[in-house]
C-alpha positions as CSV (number, residue, x, y, z in Angstrom):
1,X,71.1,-83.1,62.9
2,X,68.1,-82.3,64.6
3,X,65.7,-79.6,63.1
4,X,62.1,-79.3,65.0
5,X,63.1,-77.8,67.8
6,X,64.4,-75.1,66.7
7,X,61.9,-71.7,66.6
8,X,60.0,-70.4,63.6
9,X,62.1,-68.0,63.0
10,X,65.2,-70.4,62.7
11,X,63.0,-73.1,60.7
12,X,61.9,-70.3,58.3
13,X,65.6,-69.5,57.8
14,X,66.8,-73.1,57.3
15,X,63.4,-73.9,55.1
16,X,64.2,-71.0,52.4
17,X,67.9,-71.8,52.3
18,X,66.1,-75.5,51.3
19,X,68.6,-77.3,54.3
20,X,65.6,-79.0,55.1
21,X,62.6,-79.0,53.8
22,X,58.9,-79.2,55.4
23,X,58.5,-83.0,54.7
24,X,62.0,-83.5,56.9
25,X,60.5,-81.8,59.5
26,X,57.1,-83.4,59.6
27,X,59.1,-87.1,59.1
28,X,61.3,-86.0,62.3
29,X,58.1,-84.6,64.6
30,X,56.2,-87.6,63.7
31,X,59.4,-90.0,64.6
32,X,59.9,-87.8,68.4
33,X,55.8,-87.9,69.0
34,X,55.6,-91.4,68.3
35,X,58.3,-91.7,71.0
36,X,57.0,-89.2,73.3
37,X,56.3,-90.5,77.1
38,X,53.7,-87.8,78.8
39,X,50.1,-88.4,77.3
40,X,49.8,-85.5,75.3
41,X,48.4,-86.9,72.2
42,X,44.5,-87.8,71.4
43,X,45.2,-87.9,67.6
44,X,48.1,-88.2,65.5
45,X,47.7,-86.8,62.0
46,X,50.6,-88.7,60.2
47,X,49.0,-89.1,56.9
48,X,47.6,-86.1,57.4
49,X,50.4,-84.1,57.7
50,X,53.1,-86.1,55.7
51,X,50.9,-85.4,52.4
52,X,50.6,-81.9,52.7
53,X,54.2,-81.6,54.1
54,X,55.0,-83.3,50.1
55,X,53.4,-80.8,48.5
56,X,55.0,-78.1,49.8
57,X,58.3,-77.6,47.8
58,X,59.0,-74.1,46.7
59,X,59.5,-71.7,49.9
60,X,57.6,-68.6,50.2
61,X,60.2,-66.0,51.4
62,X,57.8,-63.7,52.8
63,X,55.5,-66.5,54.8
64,X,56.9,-67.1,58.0
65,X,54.6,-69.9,58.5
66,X,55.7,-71.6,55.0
67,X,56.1,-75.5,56.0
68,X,56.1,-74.8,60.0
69,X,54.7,-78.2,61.7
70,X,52.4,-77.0,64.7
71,X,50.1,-79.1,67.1
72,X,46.6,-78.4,68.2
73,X,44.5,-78.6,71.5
74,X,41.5,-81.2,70.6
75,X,39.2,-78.7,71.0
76,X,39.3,-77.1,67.8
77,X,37.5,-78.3,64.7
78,X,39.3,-80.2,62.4
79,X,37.6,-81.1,59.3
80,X,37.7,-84.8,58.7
81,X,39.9,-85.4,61.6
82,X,38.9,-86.9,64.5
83,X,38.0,-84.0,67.5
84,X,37.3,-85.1,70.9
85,X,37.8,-82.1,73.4
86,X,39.1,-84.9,75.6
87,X,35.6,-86.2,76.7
88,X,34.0,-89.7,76.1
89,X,30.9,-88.0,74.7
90,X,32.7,-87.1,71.6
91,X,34.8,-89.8,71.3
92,X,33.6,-90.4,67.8
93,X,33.0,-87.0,66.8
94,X,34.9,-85.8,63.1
95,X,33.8,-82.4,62.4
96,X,33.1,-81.6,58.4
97,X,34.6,-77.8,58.8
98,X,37.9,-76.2,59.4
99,X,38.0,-73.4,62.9
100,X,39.0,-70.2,61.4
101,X,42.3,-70.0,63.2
102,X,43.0,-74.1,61.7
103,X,41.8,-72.5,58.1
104,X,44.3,-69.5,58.5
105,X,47.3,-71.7,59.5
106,X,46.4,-74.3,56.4
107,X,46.2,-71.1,54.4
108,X,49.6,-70.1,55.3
109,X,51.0,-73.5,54.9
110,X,51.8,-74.7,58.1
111,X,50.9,-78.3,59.1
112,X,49.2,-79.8,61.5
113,X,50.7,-82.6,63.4
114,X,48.8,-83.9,66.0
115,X,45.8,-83.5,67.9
116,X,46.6,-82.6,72.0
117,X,45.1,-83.9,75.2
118,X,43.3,-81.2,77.2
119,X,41.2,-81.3,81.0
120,X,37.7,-82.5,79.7
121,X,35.8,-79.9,77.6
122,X,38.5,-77.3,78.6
123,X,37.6,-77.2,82.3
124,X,39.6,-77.9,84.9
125,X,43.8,-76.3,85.2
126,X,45.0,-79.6,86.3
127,X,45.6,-81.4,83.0
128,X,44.6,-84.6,84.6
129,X,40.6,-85.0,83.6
130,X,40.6,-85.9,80.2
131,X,39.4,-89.3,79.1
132,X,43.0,-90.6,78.6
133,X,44.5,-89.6,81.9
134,X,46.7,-87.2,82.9
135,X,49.1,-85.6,81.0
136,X,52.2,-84.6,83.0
137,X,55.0,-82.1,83.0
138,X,58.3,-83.1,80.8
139,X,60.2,-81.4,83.2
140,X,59.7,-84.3,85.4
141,X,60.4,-87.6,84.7
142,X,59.3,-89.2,87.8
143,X,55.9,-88.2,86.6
144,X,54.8,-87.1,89.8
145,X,53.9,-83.3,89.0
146,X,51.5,-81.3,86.7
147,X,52.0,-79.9,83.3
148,X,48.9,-77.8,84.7
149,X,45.9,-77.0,81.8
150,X,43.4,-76.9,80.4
151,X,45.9,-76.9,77.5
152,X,48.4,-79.5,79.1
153,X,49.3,-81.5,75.3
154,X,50.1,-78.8,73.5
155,X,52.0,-77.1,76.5
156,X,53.6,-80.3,77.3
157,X,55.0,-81.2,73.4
158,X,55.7,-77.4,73.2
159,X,58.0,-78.0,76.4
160,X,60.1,-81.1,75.0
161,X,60.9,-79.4,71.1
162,X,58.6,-81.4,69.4
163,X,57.4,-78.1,67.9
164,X,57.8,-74.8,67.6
165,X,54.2,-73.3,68.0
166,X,51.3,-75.1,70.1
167,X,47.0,-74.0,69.7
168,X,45.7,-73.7,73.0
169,X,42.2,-71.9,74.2
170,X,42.5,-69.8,77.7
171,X,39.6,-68.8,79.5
172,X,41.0,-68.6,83.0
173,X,44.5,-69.2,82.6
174,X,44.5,-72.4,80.3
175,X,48.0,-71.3,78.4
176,X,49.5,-69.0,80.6
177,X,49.7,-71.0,83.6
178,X,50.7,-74.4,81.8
179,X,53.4,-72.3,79.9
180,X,55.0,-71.1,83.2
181,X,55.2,-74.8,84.3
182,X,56.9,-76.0,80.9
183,X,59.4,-72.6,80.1
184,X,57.2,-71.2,77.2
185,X,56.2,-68.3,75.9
186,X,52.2,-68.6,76.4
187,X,50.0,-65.6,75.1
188,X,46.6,-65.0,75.3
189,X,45.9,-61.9,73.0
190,X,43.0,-59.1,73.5
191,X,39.1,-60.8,73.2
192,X,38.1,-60.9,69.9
193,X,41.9,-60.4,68.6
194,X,41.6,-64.5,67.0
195,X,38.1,-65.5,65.8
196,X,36.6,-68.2,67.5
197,X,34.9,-69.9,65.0
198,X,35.2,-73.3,65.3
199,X,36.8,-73.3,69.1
200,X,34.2,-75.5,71.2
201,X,32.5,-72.8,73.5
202,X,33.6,-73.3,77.4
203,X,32.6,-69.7,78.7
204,X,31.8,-67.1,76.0
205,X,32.6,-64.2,77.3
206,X,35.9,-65.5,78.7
207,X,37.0,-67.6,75.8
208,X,40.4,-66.9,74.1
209,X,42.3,-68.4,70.7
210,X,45.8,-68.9,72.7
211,X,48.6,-70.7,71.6
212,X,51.9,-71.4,73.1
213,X,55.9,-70.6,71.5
214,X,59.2,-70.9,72.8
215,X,60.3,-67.4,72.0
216,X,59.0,-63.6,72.2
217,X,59.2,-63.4,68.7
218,X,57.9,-66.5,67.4
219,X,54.8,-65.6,69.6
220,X,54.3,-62.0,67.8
221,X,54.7,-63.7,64.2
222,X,52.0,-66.2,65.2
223,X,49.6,-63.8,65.9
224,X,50.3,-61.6,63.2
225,X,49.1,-64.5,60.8
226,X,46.0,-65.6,62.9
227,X,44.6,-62.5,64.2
228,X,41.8,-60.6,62.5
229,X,38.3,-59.9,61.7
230,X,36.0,-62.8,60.9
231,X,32.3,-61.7,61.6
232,X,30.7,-64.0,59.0
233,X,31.6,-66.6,61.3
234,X,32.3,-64.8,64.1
235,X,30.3,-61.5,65.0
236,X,32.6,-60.9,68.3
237,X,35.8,-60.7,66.2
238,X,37.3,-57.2,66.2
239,X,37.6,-54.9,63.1
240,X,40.6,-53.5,64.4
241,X,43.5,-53.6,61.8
242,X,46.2,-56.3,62.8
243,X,49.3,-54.5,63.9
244,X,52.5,-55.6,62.4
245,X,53.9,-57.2,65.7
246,X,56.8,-58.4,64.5
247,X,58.7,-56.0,62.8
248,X,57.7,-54.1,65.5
249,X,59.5,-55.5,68.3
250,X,62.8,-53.7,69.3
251,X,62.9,-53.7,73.2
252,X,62.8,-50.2,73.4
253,X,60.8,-49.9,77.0
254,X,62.2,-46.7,77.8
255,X,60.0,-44.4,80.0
256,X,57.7,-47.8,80.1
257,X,55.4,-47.8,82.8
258,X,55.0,-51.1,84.6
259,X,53.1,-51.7,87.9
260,X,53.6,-54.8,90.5
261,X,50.7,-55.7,92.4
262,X,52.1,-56.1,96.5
263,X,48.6,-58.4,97.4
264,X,49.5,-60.6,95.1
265,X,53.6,-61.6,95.1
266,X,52.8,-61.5,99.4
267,X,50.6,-64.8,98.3
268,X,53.7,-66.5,96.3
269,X,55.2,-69.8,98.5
270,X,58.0,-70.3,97.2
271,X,61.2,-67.6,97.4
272,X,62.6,-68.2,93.9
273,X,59.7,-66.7,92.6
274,X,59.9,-63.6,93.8
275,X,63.4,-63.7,93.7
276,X,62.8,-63.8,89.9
277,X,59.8,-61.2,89.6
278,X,62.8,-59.3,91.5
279,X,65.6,-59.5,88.9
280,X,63.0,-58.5,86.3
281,X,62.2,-55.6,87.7
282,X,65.7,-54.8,87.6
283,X,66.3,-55.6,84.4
284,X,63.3,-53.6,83.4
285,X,64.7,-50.7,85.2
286,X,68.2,-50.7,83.8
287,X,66.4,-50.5,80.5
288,X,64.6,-47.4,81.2
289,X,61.4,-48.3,82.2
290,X,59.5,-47.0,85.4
291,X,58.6,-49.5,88.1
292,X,56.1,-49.2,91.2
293,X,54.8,-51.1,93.8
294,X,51.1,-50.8,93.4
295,X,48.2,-52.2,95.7
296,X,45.4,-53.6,94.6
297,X,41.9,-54.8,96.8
298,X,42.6,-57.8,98.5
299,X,38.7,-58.6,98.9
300,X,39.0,-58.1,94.8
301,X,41.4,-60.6,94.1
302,X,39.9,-63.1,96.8
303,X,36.5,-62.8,94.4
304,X,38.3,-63.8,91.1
305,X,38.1,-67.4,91.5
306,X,34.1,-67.4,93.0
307,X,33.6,-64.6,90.2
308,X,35.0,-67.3,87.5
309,X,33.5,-70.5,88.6
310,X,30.1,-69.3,88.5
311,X,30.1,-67.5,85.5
312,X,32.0,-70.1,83.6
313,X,30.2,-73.2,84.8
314,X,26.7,-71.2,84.0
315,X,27.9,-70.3,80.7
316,X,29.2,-74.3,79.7
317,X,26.3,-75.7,81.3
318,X,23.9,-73.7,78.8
319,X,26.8,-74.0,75.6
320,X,27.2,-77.6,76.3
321,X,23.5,-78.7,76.5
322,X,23.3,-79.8,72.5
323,X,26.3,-82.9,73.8
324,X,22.9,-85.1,75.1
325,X,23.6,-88.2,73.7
326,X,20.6,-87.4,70.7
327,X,22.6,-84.7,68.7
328,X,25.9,-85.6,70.1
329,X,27.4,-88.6,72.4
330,X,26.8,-92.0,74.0
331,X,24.0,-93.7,72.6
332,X,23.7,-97.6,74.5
333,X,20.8,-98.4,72.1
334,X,18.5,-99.8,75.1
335,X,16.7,-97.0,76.1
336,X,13.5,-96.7,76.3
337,X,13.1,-92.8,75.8
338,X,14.7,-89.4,74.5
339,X,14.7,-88.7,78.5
340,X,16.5,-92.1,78.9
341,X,19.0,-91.6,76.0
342,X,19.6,-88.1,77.8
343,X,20.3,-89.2,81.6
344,X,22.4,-92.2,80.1
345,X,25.1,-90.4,77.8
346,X,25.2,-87.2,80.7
347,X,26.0,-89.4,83.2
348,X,28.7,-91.9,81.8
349,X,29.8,-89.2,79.5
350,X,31.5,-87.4,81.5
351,X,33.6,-86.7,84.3
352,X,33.0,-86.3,87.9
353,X,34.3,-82.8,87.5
354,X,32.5,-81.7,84.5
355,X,29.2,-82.9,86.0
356,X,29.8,-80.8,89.3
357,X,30.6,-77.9,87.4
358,X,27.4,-78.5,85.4
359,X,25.3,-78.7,89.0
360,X,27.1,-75.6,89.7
361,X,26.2,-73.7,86.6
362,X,22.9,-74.8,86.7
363,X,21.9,-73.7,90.2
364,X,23.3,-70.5,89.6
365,X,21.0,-70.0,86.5
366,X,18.1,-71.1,88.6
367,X,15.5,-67.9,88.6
368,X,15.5,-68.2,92.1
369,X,19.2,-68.0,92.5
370,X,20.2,-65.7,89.4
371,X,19.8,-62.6,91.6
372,X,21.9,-63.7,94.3
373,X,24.6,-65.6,92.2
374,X,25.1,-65.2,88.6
375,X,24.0,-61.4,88.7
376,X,25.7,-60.6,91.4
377,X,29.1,-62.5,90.1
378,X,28.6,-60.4,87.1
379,X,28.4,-57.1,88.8
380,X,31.6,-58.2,91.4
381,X,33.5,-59.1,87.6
382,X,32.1,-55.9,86.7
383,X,34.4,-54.1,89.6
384,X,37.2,-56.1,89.5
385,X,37.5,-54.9,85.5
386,X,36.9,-51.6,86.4
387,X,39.9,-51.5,89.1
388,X,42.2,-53.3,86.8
389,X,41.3,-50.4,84.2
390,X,41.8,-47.8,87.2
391,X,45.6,-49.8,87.4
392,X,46.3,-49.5,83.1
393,X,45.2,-46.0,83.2
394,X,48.7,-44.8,84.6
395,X,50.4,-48.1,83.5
396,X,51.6,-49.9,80.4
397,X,51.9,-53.1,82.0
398,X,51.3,-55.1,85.3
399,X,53.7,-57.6,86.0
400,X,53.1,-60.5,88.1
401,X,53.9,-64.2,89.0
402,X,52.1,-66.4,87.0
403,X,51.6,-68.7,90.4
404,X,52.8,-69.6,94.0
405,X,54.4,-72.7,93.6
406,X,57.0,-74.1,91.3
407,X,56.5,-77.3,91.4
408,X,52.3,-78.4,91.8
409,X,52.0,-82.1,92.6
410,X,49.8,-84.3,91.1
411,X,48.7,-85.8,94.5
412,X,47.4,-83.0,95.6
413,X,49.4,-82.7,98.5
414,X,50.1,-79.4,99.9
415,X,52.8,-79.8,103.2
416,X,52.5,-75.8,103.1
417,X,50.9,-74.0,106.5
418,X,52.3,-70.8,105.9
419,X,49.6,-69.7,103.2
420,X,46.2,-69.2,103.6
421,X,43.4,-70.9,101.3
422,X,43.1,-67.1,100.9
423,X,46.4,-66.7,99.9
424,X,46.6,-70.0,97.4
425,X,42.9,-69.0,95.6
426,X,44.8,-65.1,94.9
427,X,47.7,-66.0,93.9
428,X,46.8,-69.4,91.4
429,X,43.6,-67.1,90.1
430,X,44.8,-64.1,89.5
431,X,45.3,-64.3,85.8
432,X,41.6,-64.9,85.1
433,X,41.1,-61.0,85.4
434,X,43.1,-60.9,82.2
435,X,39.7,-62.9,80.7
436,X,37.2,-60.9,82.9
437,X,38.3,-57.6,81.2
438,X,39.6,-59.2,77.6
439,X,43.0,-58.1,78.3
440,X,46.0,-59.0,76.2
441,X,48.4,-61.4,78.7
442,X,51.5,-62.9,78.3
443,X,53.5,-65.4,80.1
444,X,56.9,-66.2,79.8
445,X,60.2,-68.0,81.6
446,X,62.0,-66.2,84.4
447,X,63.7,-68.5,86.0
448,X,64.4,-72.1,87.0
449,X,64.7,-74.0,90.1
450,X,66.7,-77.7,90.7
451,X,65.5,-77.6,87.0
452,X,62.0,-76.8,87.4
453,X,61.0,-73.7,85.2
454,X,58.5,-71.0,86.7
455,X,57.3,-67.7,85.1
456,X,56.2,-64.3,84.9
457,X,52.9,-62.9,83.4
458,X,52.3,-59.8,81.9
459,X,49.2,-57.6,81.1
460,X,48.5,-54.6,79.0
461,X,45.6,-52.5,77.9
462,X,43.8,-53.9,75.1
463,X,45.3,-54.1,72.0
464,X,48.6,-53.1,72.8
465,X,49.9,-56.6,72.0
466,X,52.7,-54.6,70.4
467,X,53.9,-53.1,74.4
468,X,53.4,-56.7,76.0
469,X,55.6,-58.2,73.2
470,X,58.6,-55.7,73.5
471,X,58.7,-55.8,77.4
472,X,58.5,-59.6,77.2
473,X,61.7,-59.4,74.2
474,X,63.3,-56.7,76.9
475,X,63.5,-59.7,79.7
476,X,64.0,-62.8,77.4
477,X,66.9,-60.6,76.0
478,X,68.5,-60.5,79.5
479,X,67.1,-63.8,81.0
480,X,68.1,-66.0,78.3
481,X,65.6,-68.5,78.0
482,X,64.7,-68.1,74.5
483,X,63.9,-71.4,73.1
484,X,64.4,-73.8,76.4
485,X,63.2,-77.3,76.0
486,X,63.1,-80.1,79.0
487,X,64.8,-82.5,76.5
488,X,67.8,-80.2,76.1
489,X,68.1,-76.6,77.9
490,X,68.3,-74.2,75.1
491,X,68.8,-74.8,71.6
């Protein structure tokens, strides 16, 4: 019988009734990701994992976590594993310390199985930069369309039951959007929720700990065990007491406020999409909970994806100046000076996209050009934040698609005239507000389409994870796709 892709909740059950124990299920994930046909492994932690799944033999009732196998974007450290981000520059890097989120999950006994492919230094929402190729979409065995990313390895092995829970990092949309292309449950909790210790920096003040489940539930228990204050390591954690998410979770949305933005489902190209974002509404409605067509300033959504790639490229172009081929990298062993050594491993190691977004971030941050583009992108985030507060002040929740398109082609290709370039940069960018203003987001599966999932995305005020999980547990109850995998519907 198979085991692993069942959720946490399930495993935990079957784990303390000892039917299995956490060495069968490492033996069986470790059998399915040596199988596994999509690219989303950099390492694989067999020995790793199979020792630690041995010494784990008495179950801990009251530990969810308690032998739960789990996979990790390779841009976490890993201490005496191999961590690459992706990127040739690192392809020999082996940290000698744990991330705080990685220390948490070892402390709660859950083990790590693999290390997952991710766009190159977390930048990029293709899934198709890092230095192994791309990683594609399980869904689709033709191979022809994207698992999306940054966090494409952990979404995609997520996607096919390999495991139940999947580490991710979101600072535009990295979890959310990949989750809507594999049927997951994708959340990217409140900034500072997860301590960032130990998560390679992209952008700072848009970085999130985000990880990726196949059900409501599993996704509050997750960060229930992760979550919390860590200012020895990190000083931007909260101090906020962690809520008891779980237990908390009932559905109850009654007299629920939720908003839908018009500007943004009139950008969506493809009708089953708002045909879904329909039926929840619905849904939401029979439950007692008050929906209303909101607008919001088109000229505000427009500026999210301008607003992001300037602030993010100038942050990674100053957090990523230590990988210079002297401290970190590509080293040929011909060069002639520090200058040399420098110019040599920047060039050949990295991507064509990584570099342009470095070129980017560094004209922005030119003293001449700060004025007109990285301070005035921070005063345009600035209002765009505001507005979305304006929006949460009389709402619970916002509820939107998490994209325009089901199905996103690896090629490139795009036979669609009916939208604008307007249109595509609104509706594919929207969810980076949720990292301009730190809010807590959630995607999740709301429908399918000739077998192609697509979702829906939810926000909420900060730290009110606990709202965001029960509206999300009100439309999985209805919807059904609790625990959908592309190797076998639902399980």
């Amino acid at each position: 019988m198979k085991y692993i892709n069942k959720t946490i909740e399930e495993l935990h059950d079957l784990l303390v009734a000892k039917v299995v124990t956490p060495l069968d299920l490492v033996k069986e994930a470790i059998e399915e990701l040596k199988k596994e046909e999509t690219n989303a492994i950099e390492t694989l932690c067999e020995k790793e994992a199979l020792e630690f799944a041995s010494t784990l033999v008495e179950p801990e009732v009251d530990n969810l976590l308690w032998g739960i196998p789990y996979v990790c974007k390779d841009n976490f450290s890993t201490k005496d594993i191999l961590t690459t981000a992706s990127s040739n520059i690192l392809h020999d890097y082996i940290p000698c310390f744990d991330a705080t989120v990685i220390k948490k999950l070892k402390e709660k006994k859950a083990v790590l199985l693999c290390k997952t492919t991710l766009d190159e230094l977390a930048m990029g929402g293709t899934g198709t930069t890092g230095h192994k190729g791309i990683t594609y979409n399980p869904y689709d065995p033709t191979h022809s369309y994207k698992m999306g990313g940054s966090s494409c390895g952990s979404a995609s092995l997520i996607a096919q039951g390999i495991s139940p829970l999947g580490l991710g990092s979101d600072t535009g949309d990295s979890v959310r959007k990949p989750a809507s292309y594999g049927a997951l449950v994708g959340l990217k909790p409140t900034w500072g929720r997860i301590s960032r210790f130990g998560l390679f920096p992209f952008a700072p003040s848009m970085d999130h700990v985000a990880y990726f489940t196949r059900s409501v539930k599993d996704s509050a228990i997750v960060l229930e065990n992760i979550a919390g204050e860590d200012l020895y390591f990190d000083a931007t954690s909260s101090t906020k007491p962690v809520d008891n998410y779980y237990s908390k979770i009932d559905g109850n949305i009654k007299g629920k406020k939720i908003a839908l933005i018009k500007e943004i489902n009139e950008c969506v190209k493809d009708q089953p999409i708002l045909d879904g974002i329909e039926k929840c509404k619905k849904i939401l409605e029979d439950k007692g909970a008050i929906v209303e067509v909101i607008s919001y300033p088109r000229n505000l959504l427009a500026a999210v994806y301008p607003v992001y790639m300037i602030i993010s490229c100038a942050e990674a172009t100053s957090n990523n100046a230590n990988l210079d081929g002297i401290k970190f990298g590509l080293r040929e062993g011909n060069e002639k000076s520090y200058q040399e050594v420098m110019m040599n491993a920047r060039t050949k190691g990295f991507c064509e996209l990584i570099r342009r977004r470095f070129v980017i971030g560094s004209y922005s941050l030119f003293k001449d050009n700060q004025e007109e583009l990285f301070i005035r992108a921070q005063k345009i985030r600035h209002l765009i934040v505001d507005k979305y507060n304006e929006v949460l002040s009389s709402f619970d929740a916002v509820l939107t698609p998490c994209g325009g398109i089901i199905r996103n082609p690896i090629d490139g290709k795009d036979d669609d005239a009916s939208r604008t370039e307007v249109d595509k940069m609104i509706i594919e960018n929207h969810m980076g507000i949720g990292n301009f203003g730190g809010f807590p987001s959630l995607s999740l599966p709301i429908g399918f389409d000739n077998g192609f999932p697509f979702g829906g995305n939810l926000t909420s005020k900060p730290f009110d994870e606990v709202t965001l999980f029960n509206i999300a547990y009100a439309l999985e109850n209805e919807l059904g796709y609790k625990n959908v995998t592309a190797k076998g519907g639902q399980n």
